[in-house]
N, C-alpha and C positions, 0 to 999 in steps of 0.2 A: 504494500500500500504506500506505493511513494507519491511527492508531491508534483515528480517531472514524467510525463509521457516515457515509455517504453520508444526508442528507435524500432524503427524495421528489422535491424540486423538481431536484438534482444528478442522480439518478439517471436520471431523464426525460430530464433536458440529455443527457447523455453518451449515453443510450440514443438519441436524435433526432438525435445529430451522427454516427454511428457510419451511421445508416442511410442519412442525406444524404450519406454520403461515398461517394468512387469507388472503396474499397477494393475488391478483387476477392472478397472473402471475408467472409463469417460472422462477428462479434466475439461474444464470449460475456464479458456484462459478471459477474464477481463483484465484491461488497463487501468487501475484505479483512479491515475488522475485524469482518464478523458473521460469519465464518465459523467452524466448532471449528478449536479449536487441532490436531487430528490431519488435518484436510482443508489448515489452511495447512502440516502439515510433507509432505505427499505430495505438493504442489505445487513444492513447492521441492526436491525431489530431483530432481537434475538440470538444472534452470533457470540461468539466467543472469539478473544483473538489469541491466537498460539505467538506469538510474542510481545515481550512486554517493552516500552521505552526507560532506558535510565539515564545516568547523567552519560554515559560511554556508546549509546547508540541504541538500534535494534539487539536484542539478543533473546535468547530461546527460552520460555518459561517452564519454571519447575515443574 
């Protein structure tokens, strides 16, 4: 969930690792920050985020 658009070249990546992987399931990639502000608040009701912010960045929650 960043605050700058995905390039084309990242998107690709994550879109080509996503398919080479053994996930059992479907990923459905969105760009966080091109999306409207009322699609990222519909998403977030309800959700949990798997990581939290500290003073040192992103990093993975207990």
């Amino acid at each position: 969930m960043g605050e700058w658009p995905l390039s084309p070249l990242q998107r690709a990546k994550l879109k080509m690792a996503f398919e080479e992987s053994d996930l059992p399931y479907q990923v459905d990639i969105l760009d966080w920050a091109a999306l409207r502000p009322d699609f990222r608040d519909n998403l977030l009701v309800g959700s949990q985020s798997l990581l939290h912010r500290s003073t040192r960045g992103a990093e993975a929650a207990p």
